[in-house]
N, C-alpha and C positions, 0 to 999 in steps of 0.2 A: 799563388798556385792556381793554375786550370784547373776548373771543376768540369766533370764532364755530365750530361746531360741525367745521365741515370744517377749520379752522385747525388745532383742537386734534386732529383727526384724525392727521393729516399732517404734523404739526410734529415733526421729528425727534427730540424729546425727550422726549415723551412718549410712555406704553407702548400707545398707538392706533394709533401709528406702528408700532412693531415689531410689533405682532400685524397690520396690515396686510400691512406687508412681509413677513412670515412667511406672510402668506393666499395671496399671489401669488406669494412660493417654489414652496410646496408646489403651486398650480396649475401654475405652471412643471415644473415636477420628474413631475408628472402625465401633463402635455402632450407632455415628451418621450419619457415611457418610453408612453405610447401611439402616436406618432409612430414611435419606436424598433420596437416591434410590428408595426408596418405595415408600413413597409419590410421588414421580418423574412418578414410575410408574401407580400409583392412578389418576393421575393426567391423565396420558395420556387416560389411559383407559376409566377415566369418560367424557374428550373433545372427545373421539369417538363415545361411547354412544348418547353425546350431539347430534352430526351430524346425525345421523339414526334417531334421533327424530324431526330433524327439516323440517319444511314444505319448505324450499326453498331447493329443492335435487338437483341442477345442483352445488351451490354452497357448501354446505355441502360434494358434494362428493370432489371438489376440497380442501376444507378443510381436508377430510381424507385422500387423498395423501400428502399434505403439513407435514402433522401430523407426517405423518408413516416417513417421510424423516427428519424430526428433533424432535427426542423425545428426552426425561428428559435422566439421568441416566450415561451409560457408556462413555469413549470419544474413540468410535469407528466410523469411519464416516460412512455415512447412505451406505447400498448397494447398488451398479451401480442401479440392478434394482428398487429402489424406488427414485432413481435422476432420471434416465429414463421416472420413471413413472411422474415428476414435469416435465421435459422438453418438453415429449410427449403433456403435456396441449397446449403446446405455436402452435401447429401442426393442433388445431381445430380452432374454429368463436376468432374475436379479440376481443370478447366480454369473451370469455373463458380465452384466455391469462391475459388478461386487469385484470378479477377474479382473475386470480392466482398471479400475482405479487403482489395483494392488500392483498390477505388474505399470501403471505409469508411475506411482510414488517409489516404487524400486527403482525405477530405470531414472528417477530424479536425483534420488538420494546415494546413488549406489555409484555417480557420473563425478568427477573433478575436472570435466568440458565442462568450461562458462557456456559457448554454443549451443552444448546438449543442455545443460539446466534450466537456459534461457528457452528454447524450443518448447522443453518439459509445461512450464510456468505457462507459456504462449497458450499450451494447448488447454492446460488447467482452467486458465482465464476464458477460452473458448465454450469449454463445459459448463462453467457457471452462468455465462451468456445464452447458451443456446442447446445444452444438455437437456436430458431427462432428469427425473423428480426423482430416480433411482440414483443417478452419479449424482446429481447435486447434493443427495442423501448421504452419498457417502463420504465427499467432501469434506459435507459439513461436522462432522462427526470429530472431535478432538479428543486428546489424552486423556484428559482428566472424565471423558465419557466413555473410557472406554477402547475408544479409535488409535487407530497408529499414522493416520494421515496427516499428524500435523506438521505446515511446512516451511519447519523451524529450518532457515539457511543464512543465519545471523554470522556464522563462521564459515562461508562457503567462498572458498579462494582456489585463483587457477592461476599460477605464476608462470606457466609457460614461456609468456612474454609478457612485455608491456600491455597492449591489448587486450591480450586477455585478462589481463590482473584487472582493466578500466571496466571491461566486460562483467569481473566479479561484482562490481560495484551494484551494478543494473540488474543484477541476479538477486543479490540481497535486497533492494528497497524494493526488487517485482514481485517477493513471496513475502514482503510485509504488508504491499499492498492488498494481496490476495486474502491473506491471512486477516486483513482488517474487513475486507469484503463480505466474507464468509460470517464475520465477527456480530457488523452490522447485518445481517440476513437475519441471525440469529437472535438478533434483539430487538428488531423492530418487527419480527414475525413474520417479514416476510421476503420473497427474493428481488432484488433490485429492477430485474428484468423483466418479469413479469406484469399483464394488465392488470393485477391490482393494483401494484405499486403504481401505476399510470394515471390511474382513476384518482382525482386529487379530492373528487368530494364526497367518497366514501372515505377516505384517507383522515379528509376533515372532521366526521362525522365521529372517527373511532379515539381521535385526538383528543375531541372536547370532552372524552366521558376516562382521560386519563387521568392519576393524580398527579401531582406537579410534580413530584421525587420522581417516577415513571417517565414523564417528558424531562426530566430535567440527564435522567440515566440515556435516553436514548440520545441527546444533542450530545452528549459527551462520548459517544461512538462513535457519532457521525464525523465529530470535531477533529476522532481520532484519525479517520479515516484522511480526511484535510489534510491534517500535520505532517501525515505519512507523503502522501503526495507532493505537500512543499517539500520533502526531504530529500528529494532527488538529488542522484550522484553530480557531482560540480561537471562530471566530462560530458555535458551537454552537448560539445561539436558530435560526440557517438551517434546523434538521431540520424546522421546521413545513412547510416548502418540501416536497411529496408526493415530489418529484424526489430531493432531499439524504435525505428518510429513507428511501427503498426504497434510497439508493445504501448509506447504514449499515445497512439490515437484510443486504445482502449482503454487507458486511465482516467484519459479527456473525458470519455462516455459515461465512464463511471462516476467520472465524478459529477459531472453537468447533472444524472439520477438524485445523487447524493445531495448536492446544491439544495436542488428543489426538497426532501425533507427537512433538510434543515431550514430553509424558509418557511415551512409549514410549521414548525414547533418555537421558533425564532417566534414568531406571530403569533399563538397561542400563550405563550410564557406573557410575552409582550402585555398581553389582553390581559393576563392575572396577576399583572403586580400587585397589587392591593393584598393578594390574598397568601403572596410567599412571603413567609418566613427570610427572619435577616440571612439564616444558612444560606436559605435556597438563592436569597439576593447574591451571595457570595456566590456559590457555584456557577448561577447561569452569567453572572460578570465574569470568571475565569473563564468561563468558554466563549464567550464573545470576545474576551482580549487574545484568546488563544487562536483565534479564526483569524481576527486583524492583524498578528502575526507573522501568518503563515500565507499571509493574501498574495506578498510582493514575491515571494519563494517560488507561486504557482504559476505565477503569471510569466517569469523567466522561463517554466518549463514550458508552460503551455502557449506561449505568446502572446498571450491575449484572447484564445481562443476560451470560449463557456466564461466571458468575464463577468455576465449576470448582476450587471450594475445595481437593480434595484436589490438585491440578494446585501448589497454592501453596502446600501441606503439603510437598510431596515437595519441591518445592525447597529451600523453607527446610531439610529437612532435610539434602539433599544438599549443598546449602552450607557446612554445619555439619560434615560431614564430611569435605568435600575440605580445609577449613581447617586439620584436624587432621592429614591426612595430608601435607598441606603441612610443618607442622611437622616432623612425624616423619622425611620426608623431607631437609629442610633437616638435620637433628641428624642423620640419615645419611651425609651429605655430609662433615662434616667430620674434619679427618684425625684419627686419634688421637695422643693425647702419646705421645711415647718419654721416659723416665727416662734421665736421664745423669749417673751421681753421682748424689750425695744430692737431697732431694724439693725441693730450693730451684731448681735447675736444669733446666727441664724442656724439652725442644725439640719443635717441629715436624719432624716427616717434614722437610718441607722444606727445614728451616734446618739440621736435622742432614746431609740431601745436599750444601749448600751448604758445609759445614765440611768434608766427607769432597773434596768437588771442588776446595775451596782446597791441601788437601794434596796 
């Protein structure tokens, strides 16, 4: 039997048929994520509206910068000048700054756009680099203080589509990053950014007059801060995304900051073995295997970039050392023999109290 051309088309058997139904997939798949846009863009345009009609206009106008700095739509990140324009808020009354970190952690929490959260995050990450002492204030402020800005997005998914579900990924490990940022700020006293943190030999000066539980507390935030970074989402190809690679070029910075304290307490700990405790020999070896870890995870992300050779020198060597002194410690530890009678006999401390308390 003649089959005629549309037959063999659309005969589910044949591979005319599947690359058809694959033609009007991906039309479909097109159609929504432009669809998807629009609304995105409907959306924006009508919360701008909203703001010009609202009678409270101090806050409303902060809302329209907020807006314009994470909209629906493309993952292009927002232009210098509408971050500019969020950061410049922090620069007026603390009553204005105080507005705007409230109405950006709204517009964060409040979005199921990968796009918009991603945006949100971008601009967060902006403020902690380059804000006022008033937003980085309020930042930094979490729950358990008090704050409501903390930027728990551990469950934060956008199934729209594929994409964006890949999207969620990048959402959640950019507000652990952030969230570890904030964490380290707050334990080492002080902000990453800043020309203190710069200054390496004031830095040294305030190191050598810490206790070793103290250095040993801050290398295990810094560590955290690492770990989080190797844990980037596997969809790697995403950094072609403008939006995904400016968010790594900023992880890059932070951490290349981050690197460098850990160096500097890496090398103090280093200098006091003698004087830690077998705990502390434990802790600071977990946090040196914890770093060598998470070294290969980084480098995938970052390429190579901030690879800070001697950073991975010192480790390994102080590794190498606390291991030794581990031992030496352990063979400290235990008790010496007592002779009793001849060399066949030989007791524990212990067991020979034990024989004196039976008597």
């Amino acid at each position: 039997m003649k089959l005629t051309v549309f037959s063999l088309l659309f005969s589910s058997s044949t591979p005319g048929f599947k690359c058809v139904s694959i033609f009007f997939l991906l039309i479909s798949m097109a159609c929504r994520k432009k669809l998807r846009i629009a609304i995105g863009f409907v959306k924006d345009k009508g919360s701008l509206i909203k703001t010009t009609l609202s009678t409270k206009r101090r806050r409303a106008s902060i809302r329209r910068v907020i807006l314009r700095a994470t909209t629906h739509g493309s993952l292009f990140p927002p232009s210098d000048d509408r971050v500019a324009a969020v950061i410049s808020l922090g620069h007026e009354s603390r009553a204005t700054a105080c507005a705007c970190i409230q109405v950006l952690m709204d517009r964060l929490h409040g979005t199921s756009n990968a796009s918009v959260a991603l945006k949100c995050l971008y601009t967060i990450h902006n403020i902690i680099g380059k804000g006022s002492f008033i937003l980085k204030d309020q930042l930094s402020i979490y729950p358990c203080y008090g704050g409501r800005n903390f930027l728990n997005l551990s469950m934060f998914r956008d199934d729209s589509d594929s994409e964006s579900w890949e999207i969620s990924t990048w959402v959640r490990w950019y507000s652990g990053i952030l969230e570890q940022n904030l964490m380290v700020s707050r334990i080492i006293g002080y902000n990453l950014y800043t020309s203190r943190a710069k200054n390496d030999s004031n830095k040294k000066g305030k190191i050598l007059s810490f206790l070793n539980s103290d250095l040993l507390k801050e290398l295990d935030v810094l560590v955290n801060f690492a770990d989080q970074v190797g844990n980037a989402p596997d969809s790697l190809y995403l950094q072609r995304e403008s939006l995904v690679y400016e968010v790594v070029r900023l992880v890059s910075e932070d951490y290349r900051l981050v690197q460098r304290e850990i160096y500097l307490r890496v090398a103090e700990l280093g200098a006091r073995l003698m004087s830690l405790s077998y705990g502390e020999c434990t802790q600071f070896l977990n946090s040196l295997t914890r770093l060598e870890d998470c070294r290969e995870r980084i480098c995938a992300l970052l390429v190579n970039r901030n690879r800070n050779d001697d950073l991975w020198d010192s480790i390994k060597e102080a590794k190498a050392k606390v291991m030794v002194m581990m031992e030496e410690k352990i063979k400290e530890r235990k008790i010496p023999l007592i002779s009793m009678g001849d060399e066949s006999s030989k007791l524990t401390g212990f067991s020979q109290l034990s024989r004196l308390l039976a008597f």
